[in-house]
Short mmCIF file of the C-alpha atoms (twelve columns), coordinates in Angstrom:
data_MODEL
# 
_entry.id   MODEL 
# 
loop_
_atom_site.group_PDB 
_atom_site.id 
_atom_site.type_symbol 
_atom_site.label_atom_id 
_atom_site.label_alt_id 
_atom_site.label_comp_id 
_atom_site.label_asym_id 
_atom_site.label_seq_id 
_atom_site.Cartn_x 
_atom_site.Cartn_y 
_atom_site.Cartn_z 
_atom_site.pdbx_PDB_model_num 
ATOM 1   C CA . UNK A 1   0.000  0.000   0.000  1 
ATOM 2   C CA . UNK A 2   1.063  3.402   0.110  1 
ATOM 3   C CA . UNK A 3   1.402  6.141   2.667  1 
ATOM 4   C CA . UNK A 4   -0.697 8.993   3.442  1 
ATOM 5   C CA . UNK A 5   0.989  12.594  1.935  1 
ATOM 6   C CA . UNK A 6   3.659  13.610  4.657  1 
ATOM 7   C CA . UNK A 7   6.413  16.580  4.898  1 
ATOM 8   C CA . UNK A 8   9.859  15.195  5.215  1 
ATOM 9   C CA . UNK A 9   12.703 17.197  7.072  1 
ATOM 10  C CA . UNK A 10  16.164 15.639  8.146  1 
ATOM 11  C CA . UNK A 11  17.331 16.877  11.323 1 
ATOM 12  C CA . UNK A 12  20.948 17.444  12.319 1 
ATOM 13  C CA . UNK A 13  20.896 17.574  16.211 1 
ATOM 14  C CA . UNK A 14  18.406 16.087  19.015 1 
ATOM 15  C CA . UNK A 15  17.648 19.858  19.939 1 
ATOM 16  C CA . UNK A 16  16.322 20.592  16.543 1 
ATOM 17  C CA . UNK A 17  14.599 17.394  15.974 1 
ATOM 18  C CA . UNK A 18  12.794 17.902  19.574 1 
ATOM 19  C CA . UNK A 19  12.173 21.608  18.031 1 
ATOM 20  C CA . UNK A 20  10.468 20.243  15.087 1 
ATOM 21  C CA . UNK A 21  8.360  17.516  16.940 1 
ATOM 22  C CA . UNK A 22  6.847  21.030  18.625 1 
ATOM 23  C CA . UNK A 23  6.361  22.711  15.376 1 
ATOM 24  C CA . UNK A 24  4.159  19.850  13.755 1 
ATOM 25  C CA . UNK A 25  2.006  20.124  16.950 1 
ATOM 26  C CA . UNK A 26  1.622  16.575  17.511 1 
ATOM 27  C CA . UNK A 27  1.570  15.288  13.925 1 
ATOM 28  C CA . UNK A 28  4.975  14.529  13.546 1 
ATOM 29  C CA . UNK A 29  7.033  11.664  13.497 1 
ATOM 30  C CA . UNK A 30  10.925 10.414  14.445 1 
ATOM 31  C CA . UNK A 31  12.367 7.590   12.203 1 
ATOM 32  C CA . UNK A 32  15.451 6.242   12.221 1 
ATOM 33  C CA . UNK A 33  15.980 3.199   10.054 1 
ATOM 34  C CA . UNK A 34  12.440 3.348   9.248  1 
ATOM 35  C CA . UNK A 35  11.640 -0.368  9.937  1 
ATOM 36  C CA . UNK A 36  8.918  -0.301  12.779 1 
ATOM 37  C CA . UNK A 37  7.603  3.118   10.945 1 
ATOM 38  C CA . UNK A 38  7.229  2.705   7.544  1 
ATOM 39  C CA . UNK A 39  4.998  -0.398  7.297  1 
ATOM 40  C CA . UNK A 40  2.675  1.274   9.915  1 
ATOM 41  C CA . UNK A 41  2.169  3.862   7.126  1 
ATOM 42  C CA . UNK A 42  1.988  1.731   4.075  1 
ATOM 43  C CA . UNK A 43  -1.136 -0.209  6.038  1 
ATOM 44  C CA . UNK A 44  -1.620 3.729   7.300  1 
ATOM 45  C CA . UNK A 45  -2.377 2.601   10.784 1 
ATOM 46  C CA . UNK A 46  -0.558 5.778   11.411 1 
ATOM 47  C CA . UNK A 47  -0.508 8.614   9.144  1 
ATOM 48  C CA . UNK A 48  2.117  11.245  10.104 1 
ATOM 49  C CA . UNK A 49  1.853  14.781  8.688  1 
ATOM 50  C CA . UNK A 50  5.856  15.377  9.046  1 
ATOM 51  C CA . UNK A 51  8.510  12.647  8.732  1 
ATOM 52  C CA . UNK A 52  11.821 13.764  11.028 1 
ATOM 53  C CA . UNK A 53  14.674 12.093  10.072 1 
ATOM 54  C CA . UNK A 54  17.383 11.764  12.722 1 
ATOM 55  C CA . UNK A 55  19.192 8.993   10.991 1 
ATOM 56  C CA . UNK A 56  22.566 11.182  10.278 1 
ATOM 57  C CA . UNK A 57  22.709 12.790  14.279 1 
ATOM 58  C CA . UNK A 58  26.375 11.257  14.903 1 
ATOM 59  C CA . UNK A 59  25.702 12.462  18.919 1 
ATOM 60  C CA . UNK A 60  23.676 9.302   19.016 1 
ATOM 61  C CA . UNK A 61  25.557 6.726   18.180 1 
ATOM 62  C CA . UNK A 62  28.671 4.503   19.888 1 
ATOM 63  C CA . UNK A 63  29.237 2.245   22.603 1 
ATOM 64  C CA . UNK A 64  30.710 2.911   25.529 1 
ATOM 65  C CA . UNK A 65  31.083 1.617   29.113 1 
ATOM 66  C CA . UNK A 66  30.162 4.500   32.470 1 
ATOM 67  C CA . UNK A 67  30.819 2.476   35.624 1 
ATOM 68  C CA . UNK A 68  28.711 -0.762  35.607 1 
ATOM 69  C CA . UNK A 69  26.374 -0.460  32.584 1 
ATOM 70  C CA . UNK A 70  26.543 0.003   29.419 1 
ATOM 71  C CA . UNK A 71  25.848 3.001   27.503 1 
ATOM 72  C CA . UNK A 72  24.472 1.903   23.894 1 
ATOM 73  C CA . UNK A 73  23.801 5.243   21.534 1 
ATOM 74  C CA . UNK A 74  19.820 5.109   20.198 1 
ATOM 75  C CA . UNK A 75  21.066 5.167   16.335 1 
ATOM 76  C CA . UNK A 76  23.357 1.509   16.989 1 
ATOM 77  C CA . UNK A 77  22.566 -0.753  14.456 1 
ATOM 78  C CA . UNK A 78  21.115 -4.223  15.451 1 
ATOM 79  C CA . UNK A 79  24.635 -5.444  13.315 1 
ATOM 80  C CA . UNK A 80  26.665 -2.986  15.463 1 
ATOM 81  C CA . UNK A 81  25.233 -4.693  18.310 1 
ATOM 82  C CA . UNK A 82  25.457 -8.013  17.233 1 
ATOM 83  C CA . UNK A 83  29.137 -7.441  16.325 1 
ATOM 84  C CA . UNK A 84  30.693 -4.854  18.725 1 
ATOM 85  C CA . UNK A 85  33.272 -6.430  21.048 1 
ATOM 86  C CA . UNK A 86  32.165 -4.322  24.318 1 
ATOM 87  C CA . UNK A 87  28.493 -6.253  23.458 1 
ATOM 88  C CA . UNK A 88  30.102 -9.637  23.061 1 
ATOM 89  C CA . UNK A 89  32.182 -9.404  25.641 1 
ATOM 90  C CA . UNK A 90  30.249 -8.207  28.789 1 
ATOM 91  C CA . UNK A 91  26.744 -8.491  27.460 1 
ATOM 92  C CA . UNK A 92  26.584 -11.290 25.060 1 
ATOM 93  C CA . UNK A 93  23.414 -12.063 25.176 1 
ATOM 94  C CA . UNK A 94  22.300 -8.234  23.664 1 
ATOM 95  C CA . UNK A 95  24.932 -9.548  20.559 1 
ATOM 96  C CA . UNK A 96  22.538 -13.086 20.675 1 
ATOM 97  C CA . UNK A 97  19.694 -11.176 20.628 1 
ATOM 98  C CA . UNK A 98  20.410 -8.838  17.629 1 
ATOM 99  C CA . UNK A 99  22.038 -11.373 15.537 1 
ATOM 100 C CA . UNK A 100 18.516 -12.751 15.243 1 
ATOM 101 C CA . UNK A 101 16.807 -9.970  14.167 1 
ATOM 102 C CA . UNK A 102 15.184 -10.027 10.386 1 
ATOM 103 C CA . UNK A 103 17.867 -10.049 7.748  1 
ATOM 104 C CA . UNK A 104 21.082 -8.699  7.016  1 
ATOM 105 C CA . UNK A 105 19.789 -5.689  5.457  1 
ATOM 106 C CA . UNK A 106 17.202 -5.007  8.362  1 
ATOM 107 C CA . UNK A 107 20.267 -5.761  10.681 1 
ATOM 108 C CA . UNK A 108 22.249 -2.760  9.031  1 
ATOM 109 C CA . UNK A 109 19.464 -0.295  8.707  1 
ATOM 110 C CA . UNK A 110 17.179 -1.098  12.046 1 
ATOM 111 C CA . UNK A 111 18.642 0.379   15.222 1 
ATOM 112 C CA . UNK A 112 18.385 -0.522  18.967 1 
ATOM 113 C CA . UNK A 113 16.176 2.967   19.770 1 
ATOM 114 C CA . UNK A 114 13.942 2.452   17.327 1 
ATOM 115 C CA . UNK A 115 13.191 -1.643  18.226 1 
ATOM 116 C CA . UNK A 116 12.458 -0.214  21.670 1 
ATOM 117 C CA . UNK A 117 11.062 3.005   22.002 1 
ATOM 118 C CA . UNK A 118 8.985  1.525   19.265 1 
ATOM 119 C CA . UNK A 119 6.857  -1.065  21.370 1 
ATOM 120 C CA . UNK A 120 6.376  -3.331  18.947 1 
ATOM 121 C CA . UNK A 121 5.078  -6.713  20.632 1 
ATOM 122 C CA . UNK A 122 7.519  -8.877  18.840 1 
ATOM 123 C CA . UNK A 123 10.322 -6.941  18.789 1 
ATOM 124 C CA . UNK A 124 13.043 -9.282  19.799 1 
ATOM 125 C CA . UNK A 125 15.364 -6.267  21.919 1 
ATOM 126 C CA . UNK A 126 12.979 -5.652  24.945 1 
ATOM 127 C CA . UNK A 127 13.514 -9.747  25.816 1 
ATOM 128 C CA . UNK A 128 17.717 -9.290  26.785 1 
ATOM 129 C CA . UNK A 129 16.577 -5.274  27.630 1 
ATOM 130 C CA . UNK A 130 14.411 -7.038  30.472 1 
ATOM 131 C CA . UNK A 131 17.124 -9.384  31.355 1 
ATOM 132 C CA . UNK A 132 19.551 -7.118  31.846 1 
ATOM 133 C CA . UNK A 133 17.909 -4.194  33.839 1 
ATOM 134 C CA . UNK A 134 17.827 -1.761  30.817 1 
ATOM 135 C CA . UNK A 135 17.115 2.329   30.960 1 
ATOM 136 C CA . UNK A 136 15.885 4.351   28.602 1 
ATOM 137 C CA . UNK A 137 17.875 8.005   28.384 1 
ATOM 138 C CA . UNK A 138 15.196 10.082  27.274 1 
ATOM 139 C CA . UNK A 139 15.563 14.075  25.732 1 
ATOM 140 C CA . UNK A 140 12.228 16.181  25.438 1 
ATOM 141 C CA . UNK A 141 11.130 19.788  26.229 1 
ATOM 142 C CA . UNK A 142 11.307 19.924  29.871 1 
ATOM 143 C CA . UNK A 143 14.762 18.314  29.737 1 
ATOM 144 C CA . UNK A 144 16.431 15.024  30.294 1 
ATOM 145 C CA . UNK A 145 15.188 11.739  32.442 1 
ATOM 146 C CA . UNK A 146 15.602 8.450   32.600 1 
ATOM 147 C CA . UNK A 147 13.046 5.189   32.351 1 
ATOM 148 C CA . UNK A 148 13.381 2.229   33.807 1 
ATOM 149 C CA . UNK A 149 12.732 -0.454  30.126 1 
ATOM 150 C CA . UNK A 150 10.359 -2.164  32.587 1 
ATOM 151 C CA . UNK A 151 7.049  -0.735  32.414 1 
ATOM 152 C CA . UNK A 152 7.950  1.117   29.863 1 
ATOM 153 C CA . UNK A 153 6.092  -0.047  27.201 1 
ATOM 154 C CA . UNK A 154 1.549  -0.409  28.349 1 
ATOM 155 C CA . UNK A 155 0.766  -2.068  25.053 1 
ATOM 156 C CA . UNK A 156 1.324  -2.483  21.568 1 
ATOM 157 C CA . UNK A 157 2.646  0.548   19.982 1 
ATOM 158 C CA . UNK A 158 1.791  2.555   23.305 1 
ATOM 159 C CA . UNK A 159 4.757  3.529   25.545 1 
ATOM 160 C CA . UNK A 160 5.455  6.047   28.231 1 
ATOM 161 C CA . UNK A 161 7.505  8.237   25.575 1 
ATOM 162 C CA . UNK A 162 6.867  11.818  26.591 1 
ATOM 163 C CA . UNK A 163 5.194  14.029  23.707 1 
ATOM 164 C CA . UNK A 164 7.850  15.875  21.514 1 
ATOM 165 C CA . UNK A 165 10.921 13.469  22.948 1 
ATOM 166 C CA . UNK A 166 13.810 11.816  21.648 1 
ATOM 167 C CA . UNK A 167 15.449 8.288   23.202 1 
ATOM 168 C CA . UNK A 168 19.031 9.343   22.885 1 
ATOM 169 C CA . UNK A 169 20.951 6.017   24.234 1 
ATOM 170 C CA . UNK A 170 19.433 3.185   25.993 1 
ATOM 171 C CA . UNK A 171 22.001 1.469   29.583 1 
ATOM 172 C CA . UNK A 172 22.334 -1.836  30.284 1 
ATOM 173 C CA . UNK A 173 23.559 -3.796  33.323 1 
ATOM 174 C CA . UNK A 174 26.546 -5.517  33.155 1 
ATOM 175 C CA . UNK A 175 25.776 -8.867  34.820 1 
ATOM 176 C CA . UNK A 176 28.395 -10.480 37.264 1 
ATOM 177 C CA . UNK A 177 31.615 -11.648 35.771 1 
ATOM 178 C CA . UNK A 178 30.729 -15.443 36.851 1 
ATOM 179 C CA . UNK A 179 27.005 -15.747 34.605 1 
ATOM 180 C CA . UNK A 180 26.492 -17.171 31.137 1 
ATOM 181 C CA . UNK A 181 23.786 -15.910 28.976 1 
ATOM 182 C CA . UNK A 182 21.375 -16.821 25.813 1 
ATOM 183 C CA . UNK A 183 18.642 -15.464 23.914 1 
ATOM 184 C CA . UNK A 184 16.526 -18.456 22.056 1 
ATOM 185 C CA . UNK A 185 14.008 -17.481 19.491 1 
ATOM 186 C CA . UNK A 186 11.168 -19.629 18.113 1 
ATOM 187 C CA . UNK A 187 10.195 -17.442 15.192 1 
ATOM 188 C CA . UNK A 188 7.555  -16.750 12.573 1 
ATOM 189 C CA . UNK A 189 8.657  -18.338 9.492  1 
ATOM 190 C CA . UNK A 190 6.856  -15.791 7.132  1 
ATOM 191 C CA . UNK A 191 7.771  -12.579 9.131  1 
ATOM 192 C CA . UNK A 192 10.895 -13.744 11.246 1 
ATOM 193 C CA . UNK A 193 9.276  -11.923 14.118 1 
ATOM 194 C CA . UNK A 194 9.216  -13.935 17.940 1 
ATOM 195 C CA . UNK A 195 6.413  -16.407 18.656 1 
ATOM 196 C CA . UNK A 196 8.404  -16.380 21.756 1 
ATOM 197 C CA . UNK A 197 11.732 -15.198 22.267 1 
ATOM 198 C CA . UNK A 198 13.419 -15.530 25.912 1 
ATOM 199 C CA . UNK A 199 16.387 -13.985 27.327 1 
ATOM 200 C CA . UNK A 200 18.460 -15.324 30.167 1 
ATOM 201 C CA . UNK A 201 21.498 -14.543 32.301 1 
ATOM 202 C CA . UNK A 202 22.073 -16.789 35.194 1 
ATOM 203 C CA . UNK A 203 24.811 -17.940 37.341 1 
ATOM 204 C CA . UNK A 204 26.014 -20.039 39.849 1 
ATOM 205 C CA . UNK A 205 28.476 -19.407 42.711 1 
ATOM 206 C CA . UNK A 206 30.989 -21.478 44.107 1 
ATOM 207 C CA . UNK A 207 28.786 -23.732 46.487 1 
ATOM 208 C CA . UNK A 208 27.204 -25.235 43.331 1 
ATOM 209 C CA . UNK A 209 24.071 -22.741 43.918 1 
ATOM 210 C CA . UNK A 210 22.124 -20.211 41.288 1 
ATOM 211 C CA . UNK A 211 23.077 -16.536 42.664 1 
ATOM 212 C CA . UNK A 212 22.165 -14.348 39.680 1 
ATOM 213 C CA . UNK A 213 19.225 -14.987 37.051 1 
ATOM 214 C CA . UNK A 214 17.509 -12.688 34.890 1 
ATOM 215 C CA . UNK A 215 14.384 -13.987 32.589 1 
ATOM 216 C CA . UNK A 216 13.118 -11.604 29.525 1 
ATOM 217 C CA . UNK A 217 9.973  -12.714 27.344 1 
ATOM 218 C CA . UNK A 218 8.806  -11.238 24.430 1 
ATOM 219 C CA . UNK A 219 6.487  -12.658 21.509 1 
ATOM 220 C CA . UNK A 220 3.920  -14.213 23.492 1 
ATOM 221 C CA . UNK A 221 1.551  -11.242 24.535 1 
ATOM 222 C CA . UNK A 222 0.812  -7.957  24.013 1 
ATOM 223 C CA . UNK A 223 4.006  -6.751  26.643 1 
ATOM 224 C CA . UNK A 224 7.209  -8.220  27.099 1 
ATOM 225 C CA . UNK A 225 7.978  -9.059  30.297 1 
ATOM 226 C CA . UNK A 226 10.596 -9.887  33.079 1 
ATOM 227 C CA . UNK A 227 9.916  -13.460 35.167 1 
ATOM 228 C CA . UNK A 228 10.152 -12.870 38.074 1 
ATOM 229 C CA . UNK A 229 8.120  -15.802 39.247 1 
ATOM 230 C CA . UNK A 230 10.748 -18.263 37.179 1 
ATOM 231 C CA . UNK A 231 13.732 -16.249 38.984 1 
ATOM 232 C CA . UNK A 232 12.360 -16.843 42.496 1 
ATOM 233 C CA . UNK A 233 11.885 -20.210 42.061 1 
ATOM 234 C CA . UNK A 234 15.701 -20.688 41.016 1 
ATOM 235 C CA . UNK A 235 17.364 -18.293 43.177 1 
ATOM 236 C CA . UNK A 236 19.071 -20.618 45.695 1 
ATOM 237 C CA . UNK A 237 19.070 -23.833 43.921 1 
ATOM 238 C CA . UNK A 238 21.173 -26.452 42.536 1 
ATOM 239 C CA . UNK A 239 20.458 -26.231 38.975 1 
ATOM 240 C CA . UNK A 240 18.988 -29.557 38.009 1 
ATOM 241 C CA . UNK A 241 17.176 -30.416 35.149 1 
ATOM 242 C CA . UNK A 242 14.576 -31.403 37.729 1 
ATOM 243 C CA . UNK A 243 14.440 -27.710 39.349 1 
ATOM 244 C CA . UNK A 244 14.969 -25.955 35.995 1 
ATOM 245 C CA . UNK A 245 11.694 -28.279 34.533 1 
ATOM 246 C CA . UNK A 246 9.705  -27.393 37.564 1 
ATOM 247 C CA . UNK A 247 10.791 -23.094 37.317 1 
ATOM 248 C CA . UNK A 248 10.383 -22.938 33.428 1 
ATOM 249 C CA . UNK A 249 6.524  -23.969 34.616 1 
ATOM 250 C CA . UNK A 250 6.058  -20.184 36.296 1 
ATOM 251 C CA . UNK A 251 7.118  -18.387 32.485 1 
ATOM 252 C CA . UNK A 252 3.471  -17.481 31.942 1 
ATOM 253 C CA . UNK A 253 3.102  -16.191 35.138 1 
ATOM 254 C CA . UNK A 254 3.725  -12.237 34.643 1 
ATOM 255 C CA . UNK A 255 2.550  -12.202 31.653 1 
ATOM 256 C CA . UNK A 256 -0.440 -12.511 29.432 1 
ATOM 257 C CA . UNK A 257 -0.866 -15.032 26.538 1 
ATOM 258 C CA . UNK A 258 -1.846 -13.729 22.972 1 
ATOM 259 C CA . UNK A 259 -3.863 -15.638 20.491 1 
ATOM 260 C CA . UNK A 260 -3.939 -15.044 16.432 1 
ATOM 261 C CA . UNK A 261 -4.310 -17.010 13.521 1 
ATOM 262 C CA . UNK A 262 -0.715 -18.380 13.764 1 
ATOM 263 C CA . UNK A 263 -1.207 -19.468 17.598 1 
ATOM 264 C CA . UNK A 264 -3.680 -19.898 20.089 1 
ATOM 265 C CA . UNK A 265 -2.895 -18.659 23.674 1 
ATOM 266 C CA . UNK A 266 -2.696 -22.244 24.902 1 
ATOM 267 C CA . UNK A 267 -0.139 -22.988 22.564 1 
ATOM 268 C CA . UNK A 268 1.719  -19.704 23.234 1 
ATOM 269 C CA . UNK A 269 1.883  -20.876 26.748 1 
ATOM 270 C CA . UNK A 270 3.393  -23.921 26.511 1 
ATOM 271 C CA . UNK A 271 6.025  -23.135 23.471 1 
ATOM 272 C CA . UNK A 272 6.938  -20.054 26.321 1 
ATOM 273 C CA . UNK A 273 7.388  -22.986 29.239 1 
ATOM 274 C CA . UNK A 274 9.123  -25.413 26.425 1 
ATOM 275 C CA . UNK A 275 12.116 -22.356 25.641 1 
ATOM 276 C CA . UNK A 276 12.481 -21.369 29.370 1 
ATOM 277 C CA . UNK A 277 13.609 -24.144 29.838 1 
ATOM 278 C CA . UNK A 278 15.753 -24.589 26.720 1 
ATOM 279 C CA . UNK A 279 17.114 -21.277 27.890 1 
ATOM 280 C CA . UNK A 280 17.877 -22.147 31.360 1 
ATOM 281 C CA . UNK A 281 19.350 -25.425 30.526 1 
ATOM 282 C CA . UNK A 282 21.475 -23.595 28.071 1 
ATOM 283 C CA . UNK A 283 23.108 -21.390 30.575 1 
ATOM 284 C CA . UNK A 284 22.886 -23.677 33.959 1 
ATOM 285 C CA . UNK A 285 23.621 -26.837 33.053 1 
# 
């Protein structure tokens, strides 16, 4: 299909873009690579009346490391991610994540602010974002601030994005030294997008017992979501196939089920329960 008629103005710093999301007085629009956008307006769910382009604003991209997170620019492509040695190194399972997004050229044009900030349901970023405590470093009118990735996003396409602001960078957590990590996908074979996608980082300390374990979900529901309930029921543990079976159980818990034409809700469950535990047994055992 094609788009509704839309003005189209490439902007050269956050200030100005945040300047021009006043001007258009609530019809305009950021894009980036254009990947969660664009399609929106070909089916014109959305029909912006000004296109900003902040694809070329070199103030948001890099990687870098402040104190114990990492600082990833909003502009970072998913193949930046995927391939950048601070990523691989310290949080490999952001690397795992993006390295499983679309296809190569969606990988080199689609960028980490956009899969976020986005809220896109099966967006397969939010799933290691939730695993590994991610923030959101926001730039609007009224200034700067900074939101926690969890509760971030109420719905699909609906986030707590302030009105004429910009995500500039998103932070992660760097997990202890001593934890392993994976991201396992079971994906839509026509679209490549998550039926279920889940995001671990676990360890285990030197008495043999789990310490550290962060669970992400995305794919399943209208929100992705952190389990909590699996994590509680590992912390403490001797990871055995046995306890890791009986945890994996709780992945539905804080979260809610979708249901479409590809999968029912009861199937969503269990295929979530099923790659928990995949995931766990990845990294525990």
């Amino acid at each position: 299909m094609i788009p509704a008629k839309f003005d189209y103005v490439r902007a050269v710093s956050v200030d100005q873009a945040i300047k021009l999301l006043q001007e258009s007085n609530g019809e305009g629009k950021i894009m980036a690579g254009g990947h969660s956008l664009l399609p929106l307006m070909k089916f014109r769910v959305t029909e912006p009346g000004k296109i900003i382009d902040i694809s070329r604003i070199a103030e948001l991209k890099g990687v870098r490391i402040e104190g114990n997170r990492i600082i990833v620019g909003a502009l970072t492509t998913h193949h930046e991610l995927a391939t950048h040695p601070i990523v691989q190194e310290l949080v490999p399972v952001l690397a795992d994540a993006a390295s499983q997004i679309g296809d190569i050229q969606i990988r080199n044009r689609g960028t980490i602010g956009g899969n976020i900030a986005h809220g896109d349901p099966v967006a397969d970023l939010p799933a290691p974002a939730l695993a590994l405590e991610a923030e959101l470093h926001i730039q609007g009118d009224e200034g700067q601030e900074v939101m926690s990735v969890d509760g971030f996003i109420l719905g699909p396409l609906i986030t707590l994005l302030p009105e004429n602001s910009v995500v500039t960078s998103v932070s992660f957590k760097i997990p202890p030294s001593h934890t392993k990590s994976t991201y396992l996908k079971f994906f839509h074979h026509a679209s490549g997008y998550p039926v279920v996608g889940v995001a671990v980082v676990a360890g285990v300390d030197k008495k043999g017992l789990i310490d550290f374990v962060r669970v992400g979900i995305t794919g399943v529901g209208e929100v992705s979501y952190r389990a909590s309930s699996v994590e509680n029921q590992l912390l403490g543990q001797q990871p055995t196939e046995t306890i890791i079976q009986s945890a994996a159980e709780f992945a539905i818990e804080d979260g809610e089920m979708g249901s479409d034409l590809f999968a029912s809700a009861e199937y969503r469950a269990n295929i979530c329960k099923v790659y928990t535990a995949r995931a766990l047994k990845t990294v525990l055992l």
